[in-house]
N, C-alpha and C positions, 0 to 999 in steps of 0.2 A: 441540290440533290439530297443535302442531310436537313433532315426537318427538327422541330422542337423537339428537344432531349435529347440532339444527337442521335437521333434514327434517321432512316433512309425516309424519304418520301416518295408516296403514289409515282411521282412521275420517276424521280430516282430508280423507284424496281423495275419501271415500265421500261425506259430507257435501258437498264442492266438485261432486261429478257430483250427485247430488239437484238443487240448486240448477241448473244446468246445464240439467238435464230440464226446469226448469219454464222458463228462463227462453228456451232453445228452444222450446217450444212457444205459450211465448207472442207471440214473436218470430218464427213461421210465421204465426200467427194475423193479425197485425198487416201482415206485406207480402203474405200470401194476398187481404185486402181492403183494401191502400192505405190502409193504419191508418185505417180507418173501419169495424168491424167490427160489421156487422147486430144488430138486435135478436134474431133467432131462435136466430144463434149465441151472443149474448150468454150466452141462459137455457139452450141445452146445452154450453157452456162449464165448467159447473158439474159436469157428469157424467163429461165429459172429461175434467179432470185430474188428478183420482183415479184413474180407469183405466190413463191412458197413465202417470201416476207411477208405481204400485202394479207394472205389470210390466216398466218400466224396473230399476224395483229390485231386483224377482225375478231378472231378466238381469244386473244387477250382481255381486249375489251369488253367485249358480250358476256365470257367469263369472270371479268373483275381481278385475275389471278394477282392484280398490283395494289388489290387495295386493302391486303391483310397487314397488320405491325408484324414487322420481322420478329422482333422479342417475344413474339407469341408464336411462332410459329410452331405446326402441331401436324398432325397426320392428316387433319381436314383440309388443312391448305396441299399435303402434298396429292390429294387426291381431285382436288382442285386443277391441279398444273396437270393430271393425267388426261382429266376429262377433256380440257380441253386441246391440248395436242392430240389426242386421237380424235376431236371433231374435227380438225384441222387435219389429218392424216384422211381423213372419211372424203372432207371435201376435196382434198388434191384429188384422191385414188379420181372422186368423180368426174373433176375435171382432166385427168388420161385418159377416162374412157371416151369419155366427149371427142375428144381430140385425138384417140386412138382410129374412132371409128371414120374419121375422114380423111385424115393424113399418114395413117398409120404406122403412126411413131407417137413415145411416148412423152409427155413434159417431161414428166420426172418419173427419171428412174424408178421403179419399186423397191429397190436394190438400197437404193441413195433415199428414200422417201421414210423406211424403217430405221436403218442407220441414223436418219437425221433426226427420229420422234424418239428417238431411244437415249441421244445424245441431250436432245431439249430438255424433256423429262428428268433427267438427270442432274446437268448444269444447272437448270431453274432452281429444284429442291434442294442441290449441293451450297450454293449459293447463300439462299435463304436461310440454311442450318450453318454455316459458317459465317453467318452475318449475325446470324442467334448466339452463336457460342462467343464469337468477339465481341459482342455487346453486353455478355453477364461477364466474359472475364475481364473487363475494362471497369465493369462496375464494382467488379469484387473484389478488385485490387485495392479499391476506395474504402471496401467495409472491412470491418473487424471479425475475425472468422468466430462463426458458435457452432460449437462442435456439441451432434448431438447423439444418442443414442436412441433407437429405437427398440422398444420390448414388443414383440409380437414378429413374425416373422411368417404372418398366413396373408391374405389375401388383402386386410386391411392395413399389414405392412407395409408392402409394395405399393398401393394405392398413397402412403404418408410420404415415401420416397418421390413420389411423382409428385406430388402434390409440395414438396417442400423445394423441389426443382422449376418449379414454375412460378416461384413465389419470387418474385424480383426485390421485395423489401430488404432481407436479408440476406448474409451466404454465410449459406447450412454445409456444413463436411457430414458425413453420416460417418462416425466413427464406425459402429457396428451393429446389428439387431440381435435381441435376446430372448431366445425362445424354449420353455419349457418341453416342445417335443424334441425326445432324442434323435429319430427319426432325419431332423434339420440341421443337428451341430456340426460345424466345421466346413457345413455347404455355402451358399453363394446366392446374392441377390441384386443384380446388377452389378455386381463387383464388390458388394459388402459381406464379410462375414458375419454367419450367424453361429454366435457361441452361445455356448449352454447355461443358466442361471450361475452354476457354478464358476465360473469366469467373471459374475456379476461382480463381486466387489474388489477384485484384483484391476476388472475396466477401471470401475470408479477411482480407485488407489492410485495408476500408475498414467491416467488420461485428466486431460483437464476437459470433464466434459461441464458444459453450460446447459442442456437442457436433455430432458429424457421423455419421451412422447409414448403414453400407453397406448398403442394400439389394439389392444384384444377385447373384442367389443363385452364377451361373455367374460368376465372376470369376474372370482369372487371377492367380497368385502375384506377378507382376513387377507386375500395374497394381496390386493392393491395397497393397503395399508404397508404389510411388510417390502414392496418394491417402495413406497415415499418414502416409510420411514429411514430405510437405508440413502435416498437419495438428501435426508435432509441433513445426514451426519456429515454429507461429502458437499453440502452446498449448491447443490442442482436442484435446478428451476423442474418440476413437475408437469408434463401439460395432458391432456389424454382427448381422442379424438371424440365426438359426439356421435348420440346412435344414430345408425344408418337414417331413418327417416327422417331426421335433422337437416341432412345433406341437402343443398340446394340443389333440386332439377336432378338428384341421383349421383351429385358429384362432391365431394369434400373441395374447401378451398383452405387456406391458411388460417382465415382468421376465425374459421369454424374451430378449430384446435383451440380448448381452453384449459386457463389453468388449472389445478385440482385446488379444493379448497379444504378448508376445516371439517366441512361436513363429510367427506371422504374419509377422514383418518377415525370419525366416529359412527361411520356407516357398518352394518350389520348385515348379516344373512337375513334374506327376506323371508317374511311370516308365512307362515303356511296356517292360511284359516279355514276352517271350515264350511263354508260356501252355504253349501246346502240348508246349512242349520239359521246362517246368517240370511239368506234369502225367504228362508219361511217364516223367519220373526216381520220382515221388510216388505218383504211386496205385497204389495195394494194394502199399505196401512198408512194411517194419518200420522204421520209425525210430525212433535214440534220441538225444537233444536232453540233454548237459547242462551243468549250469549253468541248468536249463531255469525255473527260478525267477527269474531276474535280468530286468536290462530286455530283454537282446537274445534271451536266450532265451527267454522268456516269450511276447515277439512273434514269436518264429519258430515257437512251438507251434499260436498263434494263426492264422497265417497256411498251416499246412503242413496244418492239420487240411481248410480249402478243398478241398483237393486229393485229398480221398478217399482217404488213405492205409490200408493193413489195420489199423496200430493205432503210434499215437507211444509213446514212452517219455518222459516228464519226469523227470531224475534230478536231484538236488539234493540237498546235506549241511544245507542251511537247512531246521529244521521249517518254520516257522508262513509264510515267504512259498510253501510249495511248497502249505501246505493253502488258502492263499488263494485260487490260480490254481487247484486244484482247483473248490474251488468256483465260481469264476467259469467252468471250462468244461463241466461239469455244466449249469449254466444255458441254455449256447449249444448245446452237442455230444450228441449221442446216445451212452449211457455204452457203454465196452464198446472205442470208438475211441482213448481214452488211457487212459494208469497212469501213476499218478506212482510216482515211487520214490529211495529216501532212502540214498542212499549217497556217500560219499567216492571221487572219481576217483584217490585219492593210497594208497586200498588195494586193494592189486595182487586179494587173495584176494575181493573182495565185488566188485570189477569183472570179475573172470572168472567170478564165477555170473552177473553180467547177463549176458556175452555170451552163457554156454550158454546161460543160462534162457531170456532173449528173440530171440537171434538178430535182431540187427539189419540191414539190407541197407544202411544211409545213415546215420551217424553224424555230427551237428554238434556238434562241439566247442567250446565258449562259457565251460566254469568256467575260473576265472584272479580269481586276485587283481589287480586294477585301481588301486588308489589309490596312486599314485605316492610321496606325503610319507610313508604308512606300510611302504610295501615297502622301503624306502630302510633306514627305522630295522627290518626283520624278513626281509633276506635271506633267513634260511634258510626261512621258509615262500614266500615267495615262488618259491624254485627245487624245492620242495616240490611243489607247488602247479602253479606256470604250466608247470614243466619233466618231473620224474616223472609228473605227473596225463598230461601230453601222452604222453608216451613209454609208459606203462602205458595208456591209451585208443588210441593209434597199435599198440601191439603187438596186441592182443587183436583190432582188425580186421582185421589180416595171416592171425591164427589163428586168425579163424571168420566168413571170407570175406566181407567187408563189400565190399561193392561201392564205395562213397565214402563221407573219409572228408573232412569240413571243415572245416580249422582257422578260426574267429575270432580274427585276430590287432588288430595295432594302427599305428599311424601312429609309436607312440612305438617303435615297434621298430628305426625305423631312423636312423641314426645317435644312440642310444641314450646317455643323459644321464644314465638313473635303473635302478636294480636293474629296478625293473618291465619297462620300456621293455627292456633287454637280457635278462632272462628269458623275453619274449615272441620276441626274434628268435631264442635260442637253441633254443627250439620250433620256430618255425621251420625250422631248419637239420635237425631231427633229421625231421621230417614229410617234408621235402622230398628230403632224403639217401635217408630210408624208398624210399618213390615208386620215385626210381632204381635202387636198390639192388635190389627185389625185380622189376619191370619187365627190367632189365638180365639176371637171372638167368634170369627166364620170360617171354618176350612174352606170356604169356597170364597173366600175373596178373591177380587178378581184384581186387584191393583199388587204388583211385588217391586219392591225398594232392592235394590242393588248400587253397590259404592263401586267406584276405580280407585285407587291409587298409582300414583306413579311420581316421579321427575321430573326433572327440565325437559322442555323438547328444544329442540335445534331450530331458531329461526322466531321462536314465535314472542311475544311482542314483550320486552323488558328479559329477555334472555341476553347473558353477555356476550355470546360470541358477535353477535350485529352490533353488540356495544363496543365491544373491542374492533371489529371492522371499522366503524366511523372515527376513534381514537386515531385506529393505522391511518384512515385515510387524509386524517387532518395533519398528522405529521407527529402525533404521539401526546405525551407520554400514555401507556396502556396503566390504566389504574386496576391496581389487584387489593383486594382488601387485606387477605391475609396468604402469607407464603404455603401455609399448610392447607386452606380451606380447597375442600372436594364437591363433585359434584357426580350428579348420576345421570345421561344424558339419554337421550332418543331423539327420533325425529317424528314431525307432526302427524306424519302419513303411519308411522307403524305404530305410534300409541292411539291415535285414532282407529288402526284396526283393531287395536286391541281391545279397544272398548266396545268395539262392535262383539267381537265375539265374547267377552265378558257379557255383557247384555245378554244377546244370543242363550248363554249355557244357564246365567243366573235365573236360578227358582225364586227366590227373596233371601233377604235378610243380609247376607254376604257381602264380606266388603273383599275385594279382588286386589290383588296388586301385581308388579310384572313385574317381570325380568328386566333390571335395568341394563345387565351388564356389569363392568366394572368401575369403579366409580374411577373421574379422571381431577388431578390434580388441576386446579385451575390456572395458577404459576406457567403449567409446562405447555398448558393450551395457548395461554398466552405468546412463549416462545415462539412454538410452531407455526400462529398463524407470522410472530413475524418474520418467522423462514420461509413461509412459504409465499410472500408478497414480495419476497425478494428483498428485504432488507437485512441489515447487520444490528442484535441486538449491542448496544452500548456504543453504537457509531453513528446507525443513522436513528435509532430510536430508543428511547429508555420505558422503564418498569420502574412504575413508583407504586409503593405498600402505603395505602392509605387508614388499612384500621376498620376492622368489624365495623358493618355500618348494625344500626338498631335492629334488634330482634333475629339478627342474622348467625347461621349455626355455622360450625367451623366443618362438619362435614353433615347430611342428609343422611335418613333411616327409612326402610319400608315399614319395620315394626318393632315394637315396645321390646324391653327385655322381657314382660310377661306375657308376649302374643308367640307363638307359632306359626307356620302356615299348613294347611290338608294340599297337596296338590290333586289337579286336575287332568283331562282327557289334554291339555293344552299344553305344553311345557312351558311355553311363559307366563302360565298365569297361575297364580296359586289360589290358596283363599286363607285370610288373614284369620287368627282363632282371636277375637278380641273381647274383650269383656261388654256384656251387653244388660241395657238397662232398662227399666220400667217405663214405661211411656210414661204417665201422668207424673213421672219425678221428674223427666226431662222436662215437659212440657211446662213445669210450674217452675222449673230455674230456666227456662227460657223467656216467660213472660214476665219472670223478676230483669230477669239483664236487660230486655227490650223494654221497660219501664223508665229504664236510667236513661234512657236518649235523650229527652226533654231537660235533662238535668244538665246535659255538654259537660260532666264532669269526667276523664277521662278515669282520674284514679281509680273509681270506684264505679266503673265499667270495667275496666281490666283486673280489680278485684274480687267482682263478681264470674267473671272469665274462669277466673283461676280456680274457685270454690267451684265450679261446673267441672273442669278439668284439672282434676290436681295433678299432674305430670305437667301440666301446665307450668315450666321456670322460661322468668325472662333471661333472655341473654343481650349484653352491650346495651342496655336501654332505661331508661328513667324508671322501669316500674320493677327493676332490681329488690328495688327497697323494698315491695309488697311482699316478693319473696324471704327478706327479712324477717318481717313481721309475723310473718306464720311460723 
C-alpha cells in the first residue's frame, strides 16, 4: 500500500476510496433512518451495494481520481473526486429511472443516493488532505526549521506563502509579513501577521529569522537596498521573488526565488532618457559599434538595435565572443538588421574598406585596451590600440562623412596614474582637437566628436565584483589591494544609456561625464558580497590586502582640479569644461609617440606619454622614476 518515499500508492488510494464508498453509503443509510433502518430496506440493501460499488468504481477508474501523489495534493485533485461522484450520482439517478419505470420502485434511494455523494466527496478529499498534512509533518520533524519573513503583503505575498507550502525541500515557519501600507498592519494572511516596517528591526532583533523573501515586484532601488542592508547587520539570507513574466506557465515555484546579489545593493533609480531625441539620431542610420563584442559594446548593440536602425555594424578583432553575441541576436533581431565584422581598428588598410564598404552615419567607438596592471607592463600596445585605433577610426569618419562620432572614454583618464588611464586621455585630446580643427575650418562640417566619461560598470569584463565572485566561489581568500581604495560604479545597461543620450544631445567637441553616484569602498564590497553568499567573514573565508597593483589609484576622478562641469537638459550628465588644444600640436606628439613602437622601448614611450599629458604621474609603478626626472 505505501510506495517509494513512503507515499501511499495508486492501488493504496484506490483501495482507501473502495472502502470509503462502502462505508458512506452505509453511513447515509444509517442517519437517513436514525440508525434504525427498516426491514424492507434491510433485504434491498443487498442489491444496492453492488450497484452503487460497481459504478463508483467504474468512475474511479475512467476518472483516474487514484492516480495523483497525495503530497501534492491540491484543489484540482479535489475537483477531480467531485467530477466524478456526480457522474456516478447521474448514472445511478439513470439507472432508478430504468428500473422505476417497470417495477416501480427505486434502487436507490434519492434520499440515500445524495447523502452518500456528499459523504464520498468528502471522505475521499478529507482523506487525501490528512495524508498531505501527515506526510509534511513527518518530514518536518526530520528538518531544521527556517524561519522566514516575508516583505510585501499584496498579492505576490500570499502567492510566496503558497508557494513556500508546497515546497517539500524545506520547512519554512512564516514568522510574519512586512508591509509599507498602513491600511494592512496588524491584519492577517492566513494566520500570519502583517506588521508595519516599523516593527522591522525589533522582528530582526528579538526572532531568529534565517531568510527574508522580497516580494514586491515594483520596488524602488534606494528602499531594496535599505531592507538588505538591515538584513545583513542581523545575518539574513536575502531572496526576492522574479518578475511575474519569469514565472513558469503563470505560476512561481520555489527555486524561481533567488538570492539578491551585489548588484542589488548598487542598483539605482532607472534613467529617464529622452527617447525621442535618441530615436531620431538612430533610426534608419548606419551604425558601426566597435569593440562591439566587449561588455559596453555588446550592450550598446543591444540597446541601439530598439531603435530601428537601417543596419549596426559589430566590429571586433575577438573571434569567438563576437560569434557569441551573433548568435544571441539572431535569436532576439530580425536577421538582415546587424553584421558582425572581424577586424582590427589599429589597421589603417581593413578600417578603410569598412568605411567605404558600410558607410557608416554614427560611429561608437568602444575598443581600447582596459586593464590597467597589463597596459602598465605593454605600453606599446596600449598606445597602439587606445591611441592609433582612435586616431585611424576618428580619420576615416572625417573622410566618409560620419555624422557622429563617440568616443567611450574613461574616469581613469584624468589625472592619469597608469599607461592606460593616460592613453585614453591622449585620445581624447586628438578627438576633441579633430572637432575644432575641422568645425573651425568649415561650419558646415558634417562629422562631430563627442567623448563619455565614466566608471566601472557592474559585470563587465576585468571588473572585480566577478573577480571577487570566482575568489568566493573557489573558497577564498578575496584579494583587496588596498583597505582604503574606492570606486565609482554603474551598471552596463545604464552607462550604455547614457551614452546614447550623450551622443544624442552632443553638438561636437564635448567631453560628457555622468553621474557616478557615490563612490563605494572596495573593502566593504567585499564584506557584503561575503554576507550575502552566506558565509562568515574570518571563519569561513578571509580578506587578504595585497598592495596597489601598477598604475592603480587609490580612489577614481570624473575631473582635474582645473576642469568644471556646464550642466545639461539631463541631470546625469554634465559636460566637462577641460582644457582644449590645437590639432596640428596633438597630432605632431601623437606621430612622435607612435614612432617609438618599433623601438619596444617602454621608458621612453611612457616618457613621451607624460610630455603629451603632464598630469600625467605614475602611481605604484616602474616609471615613478620618470616622474623624478622631471
Amino acid at each position: 500500500m505505501i510506495g517509494r518515499g513512503r507515499q501511499f500508492s495508486s492501488w493504496g488510494i484506490f483501495l482507501a476510496d473502495c472502502c470509503i464508498v462502502l462505508f458512506s453509503l452505509m453511513f447515509a443509510y444509517l442517519l437517513r433512518f436514525n440508525f434504525e433502518i427498516p426491514e424492507k430496506y434491510i433485504h434491498s440493501f443487498r442489491l444496492v451495494v453492488p450497484i452503487v460499488f460497481f459504478v463508483r468504481v467504474l468512475t474511479f477508474i475512467f476518472f483516474r481520481t487514484y492516480a495523483g501523489l497525495i503530497r501534492y495534493t491540491s484543489s484540482e485533485d479535489a475537483q477531480k473526486i467531485f467530477i466524478a461522484v456526480l457522474t456516478g450520482s447521474l448514472a445511478l439517478s439513470a439507472i432508478n429511472l430504468i428500473y422505476f419505470s417497470s417495477e416501480d420502485v427505486y434502487v436507490v434511494p434519492y434520499s440515500i443516493l445524495i447523502m452518500e455523494s456528499i459523504f464520498t466527496v468528502f471522505f475521499m478529499t478529507a482523506f487525501r488532505l490528512f495524508s498531505k498534512i501527515l506526510y509534511h509533518g513527518l518530514q518536518n520533524t526530520k528538518k531544521e526549521k527556517n524561519n522566514v519573513v516575508i516583505y510585501g503583503a499584496g498579492e505576490a505575498g500570499a502567492i510566496t506563502i503558497r508557494t513556500l507550502a508546497r515546497d517539500a525541500g524545506m520547512n519554512y515557519q512564516v514568522l510574519a509579513f512586512i508591509d509599507d501600507n498602513p491600511k494592512l498592519a496588524h491584519k492577517r494572511i492566513q494566520g500570519i501577521d502583517i506588521l508595519p516596517p516599523s516593527e522591522f528591526d525589533r522582528l530582526l532583533e528579538e526572532k531568529k529569522v534565517d531568510q527574508l523573501i522580497i516580494s514586491i515586484m515594483k520596488i524602488s532601488p534606494k528602499h531594496k537596498q535599505e531592507i538588505i542592508e538591515k538584513c545583513l547587520e542581523h545575518k539574513v539570507k536575502v531572496l526576492q521573488l522574479p518578475p511575474v513574466q519569469q514565472w513558469i506557465n503563470g505560476e512561481l515555484s520555489f527555486k524561481q526565488i533567488k538570492q539578491v546579489n551585489i548588484d542589488d545593493l548598487l542598483e539605482r533609480e532607472p534613467i529617464k532618457l529622452n527617447l525621442k531625441n535618441i530615436s531620431a539620431q538612430l533610426n534608419g542610420k548606419r551604425i558601426l559599434i566597435t569593440g562591439g563584442a566587449g561588455s559596453i559594446g555588446s550592450e550598446l548593440v543591444r540597446q541601439i538595435l530598439r531603435f530601428s536602425p537601417a543596419k549596426v555594424f559589430v566590429l571586433d578583432q575577438s573571434e569567438s565572443p563576437l560569434y557569441d553575441l551573433e548568435t544571441e541576436l539572431t535569436k532576439k533581431f530580425q536577421s538582415g538588421i546587424f553584421e558582425t565584422v572581424i577586424a582590427d581598428v589599429r589597421n589603417a588598410q581593413r578600417m578603410e574598406r569598412v568605411f567605404e564598404y558600410f558607410k557608416p552615419e554614427i560611429v561608437y567607438h568602444t575598443a581600447a585596451y582596459k586593464h590597467v596592471p597589463m597596459m602598465e607592463v605593454n605600453p606599446s600596445e596600449s598606445i597602439l590600440t587606445n591611441i592609433l585605433g582612435t586616431q585611424i577610426c576618428a580619420d576615416l569618419s572625417v573622410k566618409y562623412g560620419v555624422e557622429k562620432f563617440v568616443l567611450v572614454s574613461t574616469d581613469k583618464a584624468v589625472n592619469p596614474t597608469s599607461v592606460m588611464g593616460a592613453s585614453k586621455r591622449i585620445a581624447e585630446m586628438y578627438v576633441q582637437s579633430l572637432d575644432r580643427k575641422i568645425n573651425r575650418e568649415d561650419s558646415s562640417a558634417r562629422t562631430h566628436f563627442i567623448t563619455t566619461r565614466f566608471g566601472n560598470v557592474l559585470g563587465s569584463q576585468g571588473s572585480v565584483i566577478p573577480h571577487f565572485k570566482k575568489q568566493i566561489e573557489q573558497g577564498g581568500p578575496i584579494t583587496v589591494t588596498h583597505p582604503d581604495v574606492t570606486r565609482f560604479f554603474m551598471t552596463i545597461p545604464e552607462a550604455c544609456q547614457l551614452v546614447l543620450e550623450a551622443g544624442a544631445m552632443g553638438e561636437g567637441g564635448e567631453i560628457f561625464i555622468f553621474d557616478m553616484g557615490e563612490s563605494v569602498k572596495i573593502i566593504d564590497l567585499a564584506k557584503k558580497m561575503i554576507t550575502l553568499s552566506g558565509l562568515e567573514l574570518g571563519k569561513d573565508i578571509s580578506i587578504v590586502i595585497t598592495g596597489m597593483r601598477p598604475g592603480e589609484k587609490l580612489y577614481e576622478e570624473l575631473l582635474t582640479k582645473e576642469e568644471n562641469t556646464i550642466p545639461t537638459h539631463h541631470e546625469k550628465i554634465m559636460i566637462a569644461k577641460v582644457r582644449e588644444y590645437e590639432y596640428e600640436e596633438v597630432k605632431s606628439k601623437i606621430e612622435s609617440l607612435l614612432s617609438l613602437f618599433g623601438l619596444q622601448k617602454n621608458e621612453q614611450i611612457v616618457a613621451k606619454m607624460k610630455e603629451i599629458v603632464p598630469e600625467y604621474v605614475s602611481n605604484n609603478s616602474e616609471f615613478e622614476m620618470l616622474d623624478q626626472k622631471s
